[in-house]
LUMTOR-678829 format. One record per residue (C-alpha): residue in three letters; y, z, x. Coordinates in steps of 0.001 Angstrom, whole numbers, m for minus. Layout:
NODE  res        y        z        x
NODE  Ala        Y        Z        X
...
END
This chain:
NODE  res        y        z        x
NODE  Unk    23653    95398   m55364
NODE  Unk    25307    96627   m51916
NODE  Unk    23446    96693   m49024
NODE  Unk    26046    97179   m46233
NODE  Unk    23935   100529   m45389
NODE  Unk    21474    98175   m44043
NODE  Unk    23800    96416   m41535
NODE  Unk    24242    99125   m39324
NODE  Unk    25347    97053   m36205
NODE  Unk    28687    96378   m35544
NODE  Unk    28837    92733   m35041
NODE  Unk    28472    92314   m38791
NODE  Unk    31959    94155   m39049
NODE  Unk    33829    92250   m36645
NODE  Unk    32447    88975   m38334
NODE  Unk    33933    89636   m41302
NODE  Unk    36902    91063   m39854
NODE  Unk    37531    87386   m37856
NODE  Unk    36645    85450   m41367
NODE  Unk    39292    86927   m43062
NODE  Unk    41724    86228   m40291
NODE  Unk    40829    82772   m40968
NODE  Unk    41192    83642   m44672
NODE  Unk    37489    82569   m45073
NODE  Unk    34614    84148   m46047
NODE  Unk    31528    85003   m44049
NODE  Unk    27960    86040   m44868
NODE  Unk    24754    86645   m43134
NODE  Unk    22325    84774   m44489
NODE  Unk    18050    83114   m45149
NODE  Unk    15349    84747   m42496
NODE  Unk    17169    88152   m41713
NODE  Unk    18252    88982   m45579
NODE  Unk    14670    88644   m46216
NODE  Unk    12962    90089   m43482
NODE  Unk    15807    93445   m43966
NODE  Unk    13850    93909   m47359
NODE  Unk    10196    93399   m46236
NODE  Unk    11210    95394   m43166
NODE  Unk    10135    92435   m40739
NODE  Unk    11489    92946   m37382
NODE  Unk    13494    89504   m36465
NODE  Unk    15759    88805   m33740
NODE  Unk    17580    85327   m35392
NODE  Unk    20521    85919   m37256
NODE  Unk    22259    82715   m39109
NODE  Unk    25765    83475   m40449
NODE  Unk    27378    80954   m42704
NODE  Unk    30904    80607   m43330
NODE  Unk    33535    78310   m46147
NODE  Unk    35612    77978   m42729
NODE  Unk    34963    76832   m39373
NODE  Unk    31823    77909   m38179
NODE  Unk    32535    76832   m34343
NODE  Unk    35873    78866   m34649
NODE  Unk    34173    81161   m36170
NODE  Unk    31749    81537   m33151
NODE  Unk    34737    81164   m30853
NODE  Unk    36460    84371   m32178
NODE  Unk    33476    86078   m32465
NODE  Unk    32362    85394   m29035
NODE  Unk    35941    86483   m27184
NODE  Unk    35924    89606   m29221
NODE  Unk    32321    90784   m28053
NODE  Unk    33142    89136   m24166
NODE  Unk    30236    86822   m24792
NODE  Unk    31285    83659   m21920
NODE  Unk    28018    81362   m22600
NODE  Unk    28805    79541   m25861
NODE  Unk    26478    76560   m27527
NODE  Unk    28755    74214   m29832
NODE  Unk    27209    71404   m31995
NODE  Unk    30028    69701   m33034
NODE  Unk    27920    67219   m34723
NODE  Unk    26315    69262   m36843
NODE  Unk    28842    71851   m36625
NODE  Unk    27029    74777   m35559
NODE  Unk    27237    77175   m32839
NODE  Unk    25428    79510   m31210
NODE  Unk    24925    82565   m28650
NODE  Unk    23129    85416   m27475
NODE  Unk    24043    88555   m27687
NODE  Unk    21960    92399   m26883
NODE  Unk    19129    90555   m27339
NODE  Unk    19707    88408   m30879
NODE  Unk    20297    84797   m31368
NODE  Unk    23389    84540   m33535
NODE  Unk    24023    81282   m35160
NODE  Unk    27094    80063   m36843
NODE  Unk    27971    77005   m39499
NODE  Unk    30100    75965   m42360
NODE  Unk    28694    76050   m45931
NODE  Unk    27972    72950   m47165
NODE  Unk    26201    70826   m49694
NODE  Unk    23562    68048   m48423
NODE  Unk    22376    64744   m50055
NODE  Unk    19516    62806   m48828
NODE  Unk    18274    59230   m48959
NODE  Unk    14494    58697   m49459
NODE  Unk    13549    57479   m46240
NODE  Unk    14958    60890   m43977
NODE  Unk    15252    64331   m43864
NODE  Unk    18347    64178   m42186
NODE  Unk    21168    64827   m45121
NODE  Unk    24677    63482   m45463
NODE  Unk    26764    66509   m45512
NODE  Unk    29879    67969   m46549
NODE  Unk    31619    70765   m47186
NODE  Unk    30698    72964   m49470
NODE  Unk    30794    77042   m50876
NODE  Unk    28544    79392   m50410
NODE  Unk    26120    78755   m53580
NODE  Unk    26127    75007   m52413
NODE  Unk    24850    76243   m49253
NODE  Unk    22362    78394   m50802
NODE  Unk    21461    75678   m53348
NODE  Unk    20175    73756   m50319
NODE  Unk    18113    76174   m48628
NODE  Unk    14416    75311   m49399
NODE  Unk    13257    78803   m50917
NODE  Unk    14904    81613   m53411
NODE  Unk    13736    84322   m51039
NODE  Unk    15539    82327   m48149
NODE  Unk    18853    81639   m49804
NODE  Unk    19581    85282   m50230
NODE  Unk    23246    86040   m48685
NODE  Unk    25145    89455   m47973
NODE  Unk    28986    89333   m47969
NODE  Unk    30923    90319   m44614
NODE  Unk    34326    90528   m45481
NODE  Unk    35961    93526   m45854
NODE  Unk    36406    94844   m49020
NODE  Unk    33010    93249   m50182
NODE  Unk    30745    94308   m47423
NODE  Unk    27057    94809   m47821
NODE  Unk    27188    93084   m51267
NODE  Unk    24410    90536   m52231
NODE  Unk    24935    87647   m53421
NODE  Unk    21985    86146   m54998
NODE  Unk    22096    83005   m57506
NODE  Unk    18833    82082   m57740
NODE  Unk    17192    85534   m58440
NODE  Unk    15615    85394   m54838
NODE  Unk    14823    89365   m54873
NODE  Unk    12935    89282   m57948
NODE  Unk    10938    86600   m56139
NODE  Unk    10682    88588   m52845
NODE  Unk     9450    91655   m55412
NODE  Unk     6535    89863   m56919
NODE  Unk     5651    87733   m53890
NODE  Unk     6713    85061   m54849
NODE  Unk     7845    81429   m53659
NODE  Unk     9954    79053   m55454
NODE  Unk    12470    76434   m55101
NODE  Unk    16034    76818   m55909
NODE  Unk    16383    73631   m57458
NODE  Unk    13497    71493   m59066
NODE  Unk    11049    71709   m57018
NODE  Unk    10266    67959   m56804
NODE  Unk    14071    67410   m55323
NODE  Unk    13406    70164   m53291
NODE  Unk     9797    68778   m51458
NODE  Unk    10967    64880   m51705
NODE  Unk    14677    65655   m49869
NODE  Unk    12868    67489   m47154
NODE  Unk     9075    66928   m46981
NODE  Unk     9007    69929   m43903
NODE  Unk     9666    72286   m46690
NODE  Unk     5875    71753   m48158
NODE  Unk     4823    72869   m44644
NODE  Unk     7030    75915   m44500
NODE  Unk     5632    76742   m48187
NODE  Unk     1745    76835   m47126
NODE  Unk     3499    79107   m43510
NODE  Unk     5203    81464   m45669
NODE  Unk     2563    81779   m47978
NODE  Unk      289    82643   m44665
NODE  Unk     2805    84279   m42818
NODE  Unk     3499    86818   m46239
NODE  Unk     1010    87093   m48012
NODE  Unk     3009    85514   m50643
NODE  Unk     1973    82568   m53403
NODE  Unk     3888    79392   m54261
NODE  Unk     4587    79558   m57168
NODE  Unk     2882    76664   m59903
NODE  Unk     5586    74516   m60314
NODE  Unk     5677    74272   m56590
NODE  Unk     2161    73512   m55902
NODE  Unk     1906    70836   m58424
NODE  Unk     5402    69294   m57013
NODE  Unk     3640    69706   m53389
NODE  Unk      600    67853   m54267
NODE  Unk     3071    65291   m55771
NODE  Unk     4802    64619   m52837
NODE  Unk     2362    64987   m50107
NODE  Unk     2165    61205   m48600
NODE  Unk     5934    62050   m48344
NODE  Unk     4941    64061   m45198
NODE  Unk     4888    60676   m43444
NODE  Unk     8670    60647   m42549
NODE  Unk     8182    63907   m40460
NODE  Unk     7557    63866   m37200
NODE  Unk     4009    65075   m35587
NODE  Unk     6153    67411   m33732
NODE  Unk     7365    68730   m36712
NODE  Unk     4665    69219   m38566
NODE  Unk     2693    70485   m35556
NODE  Unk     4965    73568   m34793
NODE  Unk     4678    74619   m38946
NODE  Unk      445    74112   m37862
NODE  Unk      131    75937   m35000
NODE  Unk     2743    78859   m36635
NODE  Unk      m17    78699   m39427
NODE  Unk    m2877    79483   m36810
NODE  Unk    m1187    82219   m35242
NODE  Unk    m1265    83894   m38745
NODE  Unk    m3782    86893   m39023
NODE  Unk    m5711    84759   m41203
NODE  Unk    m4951    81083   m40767
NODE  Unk    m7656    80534   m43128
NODE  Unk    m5517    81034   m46183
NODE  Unk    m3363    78510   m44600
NODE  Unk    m5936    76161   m44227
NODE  Unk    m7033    75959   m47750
NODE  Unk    m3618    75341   m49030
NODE  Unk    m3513    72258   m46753
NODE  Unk    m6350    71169   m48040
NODE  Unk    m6218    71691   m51916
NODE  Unk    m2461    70670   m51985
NODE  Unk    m3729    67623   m49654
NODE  Unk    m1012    67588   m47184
NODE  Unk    m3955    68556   m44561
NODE  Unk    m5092    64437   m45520
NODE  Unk    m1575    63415   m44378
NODE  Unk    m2108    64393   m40531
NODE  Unk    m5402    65583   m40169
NODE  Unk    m7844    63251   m41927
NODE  Unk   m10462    64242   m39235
NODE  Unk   m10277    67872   m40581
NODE  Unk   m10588    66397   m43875
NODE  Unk   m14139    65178   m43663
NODE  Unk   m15852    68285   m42551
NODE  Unk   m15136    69571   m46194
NODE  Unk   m18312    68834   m48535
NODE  Unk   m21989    69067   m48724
NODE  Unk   m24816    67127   m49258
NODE  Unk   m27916    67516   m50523
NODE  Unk   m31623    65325   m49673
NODE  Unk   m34583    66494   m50371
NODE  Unk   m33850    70146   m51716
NODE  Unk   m31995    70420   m47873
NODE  Unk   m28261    70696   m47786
NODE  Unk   m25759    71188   m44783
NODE  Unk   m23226    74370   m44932
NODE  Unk   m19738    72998   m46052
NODE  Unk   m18052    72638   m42053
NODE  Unk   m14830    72925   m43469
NODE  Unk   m15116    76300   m44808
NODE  Unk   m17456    77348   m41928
NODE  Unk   m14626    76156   m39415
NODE  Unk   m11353    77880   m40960
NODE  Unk   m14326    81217   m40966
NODE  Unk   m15093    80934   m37264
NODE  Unk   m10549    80794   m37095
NODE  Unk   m10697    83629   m38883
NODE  Unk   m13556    85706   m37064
NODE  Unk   m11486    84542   m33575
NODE  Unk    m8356    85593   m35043
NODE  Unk    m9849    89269   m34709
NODE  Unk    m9824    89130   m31185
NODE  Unk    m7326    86760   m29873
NODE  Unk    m3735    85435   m30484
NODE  Unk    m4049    82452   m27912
NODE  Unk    m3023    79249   m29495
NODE  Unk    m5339    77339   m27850
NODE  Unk    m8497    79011   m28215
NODE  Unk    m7931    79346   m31582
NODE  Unk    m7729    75046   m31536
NODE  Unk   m10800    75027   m29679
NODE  Unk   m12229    76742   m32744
NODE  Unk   m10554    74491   m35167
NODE  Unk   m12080    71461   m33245
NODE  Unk   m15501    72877   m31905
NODE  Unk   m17246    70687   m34910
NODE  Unk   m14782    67836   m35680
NODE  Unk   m17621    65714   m34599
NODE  Unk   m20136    66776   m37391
NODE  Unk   m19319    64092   m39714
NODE  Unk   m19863    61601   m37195
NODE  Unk   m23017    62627   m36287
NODE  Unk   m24580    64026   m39449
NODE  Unk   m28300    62458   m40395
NODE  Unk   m31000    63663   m42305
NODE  Unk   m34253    63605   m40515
NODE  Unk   m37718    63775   m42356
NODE  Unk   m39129    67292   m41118
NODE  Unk   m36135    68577   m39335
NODE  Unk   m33546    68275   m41769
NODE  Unk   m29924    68117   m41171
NODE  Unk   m29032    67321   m37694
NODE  Unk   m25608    66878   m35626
NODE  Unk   m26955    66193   m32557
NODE  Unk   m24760    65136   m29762
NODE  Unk   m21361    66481   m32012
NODE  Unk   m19872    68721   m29096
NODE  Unk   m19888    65442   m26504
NODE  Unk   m18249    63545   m28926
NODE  Unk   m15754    66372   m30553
NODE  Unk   m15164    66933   m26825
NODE  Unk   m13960    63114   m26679
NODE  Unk   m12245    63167   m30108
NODE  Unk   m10069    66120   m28703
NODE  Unk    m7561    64175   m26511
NODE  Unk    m6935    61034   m29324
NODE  Unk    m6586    63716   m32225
NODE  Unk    m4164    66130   m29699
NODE  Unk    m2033    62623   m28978
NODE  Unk    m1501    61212   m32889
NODE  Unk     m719    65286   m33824
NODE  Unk     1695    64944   m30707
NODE  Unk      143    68364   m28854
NODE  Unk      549    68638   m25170
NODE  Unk    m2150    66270   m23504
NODE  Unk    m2037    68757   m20048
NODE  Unk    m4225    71492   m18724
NODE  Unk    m3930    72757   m22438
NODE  Unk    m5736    70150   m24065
NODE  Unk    m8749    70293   m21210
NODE  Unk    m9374    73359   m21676
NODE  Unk    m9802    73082   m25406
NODE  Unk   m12195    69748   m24635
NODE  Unk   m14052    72143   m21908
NODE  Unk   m15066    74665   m24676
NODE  Unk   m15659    72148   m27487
NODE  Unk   m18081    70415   m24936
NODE  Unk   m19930    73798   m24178
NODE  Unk   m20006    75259   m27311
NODE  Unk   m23282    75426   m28222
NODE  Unk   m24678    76165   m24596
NODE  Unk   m24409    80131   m25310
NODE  Unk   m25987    80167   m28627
NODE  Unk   m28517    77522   m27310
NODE  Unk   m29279    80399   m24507
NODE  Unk   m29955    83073   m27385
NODE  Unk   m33098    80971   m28521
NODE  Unk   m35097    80785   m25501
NODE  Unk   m35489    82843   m22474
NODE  Unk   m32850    83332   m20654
NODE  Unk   m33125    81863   m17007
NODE  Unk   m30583    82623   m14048
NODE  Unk   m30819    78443   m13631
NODE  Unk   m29217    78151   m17155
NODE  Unk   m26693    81406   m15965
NODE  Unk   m25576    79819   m13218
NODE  Unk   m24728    76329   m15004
NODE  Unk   m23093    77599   m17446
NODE  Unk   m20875    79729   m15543
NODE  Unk   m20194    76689   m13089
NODE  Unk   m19290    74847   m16182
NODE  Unk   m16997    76867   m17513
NODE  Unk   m15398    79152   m14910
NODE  Unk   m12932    81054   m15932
NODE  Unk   m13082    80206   m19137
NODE  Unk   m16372    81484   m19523
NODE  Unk   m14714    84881   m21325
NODE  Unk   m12910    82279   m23650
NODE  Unk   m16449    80585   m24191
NODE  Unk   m17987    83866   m25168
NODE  Unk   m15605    84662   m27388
NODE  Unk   m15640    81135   m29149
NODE  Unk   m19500    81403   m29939
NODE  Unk   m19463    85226   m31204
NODE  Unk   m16821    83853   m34115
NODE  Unk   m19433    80471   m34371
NODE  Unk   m22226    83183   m36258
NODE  Unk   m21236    82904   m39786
NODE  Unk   m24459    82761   m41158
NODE  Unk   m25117    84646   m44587
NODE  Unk   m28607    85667   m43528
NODE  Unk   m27834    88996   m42039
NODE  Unk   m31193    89541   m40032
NODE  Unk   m30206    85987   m38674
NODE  Unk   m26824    87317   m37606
NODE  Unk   m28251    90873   m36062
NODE  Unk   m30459    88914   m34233
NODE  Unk   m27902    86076   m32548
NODE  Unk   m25598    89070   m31685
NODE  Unk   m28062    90746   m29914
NODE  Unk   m29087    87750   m27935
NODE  Unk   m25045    87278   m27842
NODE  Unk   m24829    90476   m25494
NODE  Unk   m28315    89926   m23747
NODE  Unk   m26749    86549   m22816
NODE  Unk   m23127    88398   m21544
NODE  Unk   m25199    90968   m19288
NODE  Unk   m27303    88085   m17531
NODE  Unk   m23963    86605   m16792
NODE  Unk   m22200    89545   m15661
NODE  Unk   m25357    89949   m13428
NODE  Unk   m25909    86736   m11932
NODE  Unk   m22388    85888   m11048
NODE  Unk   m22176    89262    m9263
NODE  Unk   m24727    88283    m7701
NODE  Unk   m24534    84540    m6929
NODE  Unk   m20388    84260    m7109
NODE  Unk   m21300    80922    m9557
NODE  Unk   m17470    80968   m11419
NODE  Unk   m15455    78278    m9971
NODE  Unk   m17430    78273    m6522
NODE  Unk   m17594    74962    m4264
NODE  Unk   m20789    73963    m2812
NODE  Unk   m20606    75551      734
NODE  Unk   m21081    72159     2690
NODE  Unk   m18483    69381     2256
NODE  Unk   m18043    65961     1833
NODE  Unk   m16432    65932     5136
NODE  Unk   m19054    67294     6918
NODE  Unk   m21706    65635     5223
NODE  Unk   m19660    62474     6583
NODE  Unk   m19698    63585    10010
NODE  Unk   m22840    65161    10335
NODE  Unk   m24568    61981     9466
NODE  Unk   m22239    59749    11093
NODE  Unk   m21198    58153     7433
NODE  Unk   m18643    56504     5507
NODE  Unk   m17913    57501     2201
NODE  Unk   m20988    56143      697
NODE  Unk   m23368    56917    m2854
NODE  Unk   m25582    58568     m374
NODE  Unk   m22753    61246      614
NODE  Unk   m22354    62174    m3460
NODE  Unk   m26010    62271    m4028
NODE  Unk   m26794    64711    m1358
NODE  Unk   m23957    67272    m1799
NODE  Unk   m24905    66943    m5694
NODE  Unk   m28271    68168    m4438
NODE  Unk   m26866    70476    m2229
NODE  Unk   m25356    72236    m5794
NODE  Unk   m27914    71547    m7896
NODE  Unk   m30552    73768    m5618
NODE  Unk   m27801    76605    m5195
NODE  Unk   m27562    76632    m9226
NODE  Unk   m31212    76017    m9492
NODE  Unk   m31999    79149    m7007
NODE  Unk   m33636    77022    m4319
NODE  Unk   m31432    78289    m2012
NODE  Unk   m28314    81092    m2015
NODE  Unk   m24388    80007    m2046
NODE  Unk   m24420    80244     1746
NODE  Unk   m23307    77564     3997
NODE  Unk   m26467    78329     6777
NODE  Unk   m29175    77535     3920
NODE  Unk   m26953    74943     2823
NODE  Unk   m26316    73438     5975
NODE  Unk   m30190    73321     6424
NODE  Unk   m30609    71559     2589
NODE  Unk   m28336    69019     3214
NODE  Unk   m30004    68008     6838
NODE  Unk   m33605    68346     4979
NODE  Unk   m31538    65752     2123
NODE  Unk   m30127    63500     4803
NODE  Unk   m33733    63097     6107
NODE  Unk   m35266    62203     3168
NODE  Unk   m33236    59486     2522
NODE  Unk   m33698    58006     6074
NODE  Unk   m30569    59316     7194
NODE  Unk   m30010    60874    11181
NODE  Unk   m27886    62995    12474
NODE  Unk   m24980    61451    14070
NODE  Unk   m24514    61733    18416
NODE  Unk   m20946    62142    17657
NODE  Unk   m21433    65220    15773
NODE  Unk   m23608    66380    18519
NODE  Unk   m21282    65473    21355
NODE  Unk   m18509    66967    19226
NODE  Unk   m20033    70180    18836
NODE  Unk   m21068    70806    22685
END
């Protein structure tokens, strides 16, 4: 098969041109080949070559006036930029690994080594850039009859495949998710296997291949591969033990796994942020924890968003996840999960409005958004009426914080001034009037205005035997 119709752009001329002036040979190779088929846009281009790949590079670089130049003589790669693509160059070679790494002993190799190596069929398909054989494809392992039938599978036995590289069971579950694809039997069974060999991969690792996986359109089919081919137990045990139900008394619990990767999915529909979409991953992590059966009421899991909320940061450290503003916010809306739904089963005050928007600030939209996907009941009358309650609950807070100004707002007296006006040091007394100072402004006693708060915190002062200071007075005149 030639395909040199499909490389339309120049640079894959040239390329081959510069190979055989080395009197090598040069392909393009893995993620573009296959995404040119399935008519994926993609902007990373590898090129592999039986010569030098950092001469290569080199002569490709001076021919196209490229200056900025990356060489990895170590590995012996290189790579630049150019209109927009990231082109990356290398030698063919042949790998062999020892049991406790990833990392390969390498040498040189030709071109069906290289593609021997690579961890899927569809990903070791290579087209031919030197003149005379442009545009053909070159294609050992039958990789387009795989790509045709959806289909992925190992070049080798899949068992060398998985144990050499345990990364590559990751990347099998992404690309399944990713395109809509299935791993093929062999695979899975070598993948279940092999799945405590995920140990010798970093968290960082495996974390990018996760959080690619949850940007998916539906990271849910992701999710259940991790779980059934148990490399989900390898990193995320906590994730592990929302899966199950039990049953007392006639009463059993929805399955939390299955109810979490839906609430993904129903998120998925109206977000891509990454970290929303953890906050929905982890908005029950605590159930297990704080599951009991109580005569009369049931299942309970009471007090699960305080403790998923602390289970956040020690869960976001093993998996090696940023532990900045990133990770807060997904503890903030774990922790106030439930407070919107909670407000659709009881009338709705403005005192309840105006916590919860001081709570959350401007996250409040994220909030909203988390507890629509939480409604994944079956009952449909159930769900028409918690979506109704949803919106009731989004007007009274569009109303009350145009109203009140609630999101994000400071209470209008200070610290500072609670300090001077009662001639203080800092002090328990100073905190426990300016938190009653905020409490009445969110409780409606008074408005977010500093005159009636100015009064409140005198009327405070006083009733704890405090008086105003002469200072403040002689400061003022």
């Amino acid at each position: 098969m030639n395909v040199g119709s499909h490389l339309q752009l120049p640079l894959f001329t040239l390329i081959g041109e510069e190979a055989l002036a080395m009197q090598s040979e040069a392909y393009v190779i893995g993620g573009f080949v296959r995404d040119l088929f399935l008519k994926r846009s993609v902007t990373d281009i590898d090129f592999v070559t039986t010569g030098d790949g950092i001469e290569l590079a080199r002569r490709v670089a001076k021919r196209l006036g490229i200056k900025k130049v990356d060489y990895f003589k170590t590995y012996g790669t290189a790579h630049f930029k150019y209109q927009g693509l990231d082109l990356e160059f290398v030698g063919a070679r042949k790998e062999s690994y020892s049991p406790d790494s990833r990392k390969p002993s390498v040498s040189a190799g030709t071109i069906e080594d290289d593609q021997r190596r690579r961890d899927f069929t569809i990903n070791a398909l290579a087209i031919d850039l030197l003149p005379g054989r442009f545009g053909s494809l070159v294609d050992p392992f039958d990789g387009m009859s795989d790509l045709e039938k959806k289909i992925l599978r190992t070049p080798l036995a899949p068992d060398s495949t998985y144990s050499d590289d345990p990364l590559r069971m990751m990347r099998a579950v992404r690309f399944a998710n990713q395109l809509g694809f299935h791993i093929d039997d062999a695979s899975k069974e070598a993948i279940a296997r092999n799945a405590d060999r995920l140990k010798i991969i970093s968290m960082e690792r495996i974390h990018v291949e996760l959080n690619k996986i949850m940007l998916c359109r539906k990271p849910s089919i992701g999710f259940k591969l991790l779980f059934d081919l148990k490399l989900l137990h390898q990193f995320f045990p906590e994730m592990v033990k929302l899966h199950g139900i039990e049953k007392r008394n006639g009463l059993a619990h929805k399955d939390n796994f299955y109810h979490t990767i839906q609430v993904l999915d129903n998120l998925c529909t109206t977000t891509d942020d990454l970290w929303l979409r953890w906050a929905a991953v982890m908005h029950d992590i605590a159930k297990p924890a704080t599951k009991r059966f109580e005569e009369g009421n049931g299942w309970t899991f009471h007090g699960h968003e305080e403790l998923g909320a602390r289970m956040v940061p020690k869960i976001f450290a093993r998996l090696k996840l940023p532990l900045d503003e990133k990770m807060k916010y997904v503890q903030k809306l774990v922790q106030l999960h439930l407070r919107p739904i909670a407000l659709t089963k009881e009338e709705i005050s403005d005192s309840a409005i105006r916590r919860l928007l001081f709570e959350a600030g401007d996250d409040i939209d994220d909030l909203m958004l988390l507890c629509k996907a939480d409604i994944t009941s079956k009952n449909e009358a159930k769900v028409k009426k918690y979506l109704a309650n949803y919106e009731l609950v989004k007007i009274k807070l569009e109303e009350v914080e145009k109203k009140d100004h609630i999101r994000n707002f400071q209470p209008p007296v200070s610290g500072e001034l609670i300090m001077s006006f009662f001639g203080l040091q800092p002090c328990r007394e100073v905190g426990v009037i300016k938190n009653a100072i905020k409490d009445a402004i969110l409780d409606g006693l008074i408005a977010n205005d500093f005159d009636e708060a100015f009064e409140y915190m005198r009327k405070q002062g006083e009733s704890l035997g405090l008086a105003q200071s002469l200072d403040f007075v002689a400061n003022k005149k």
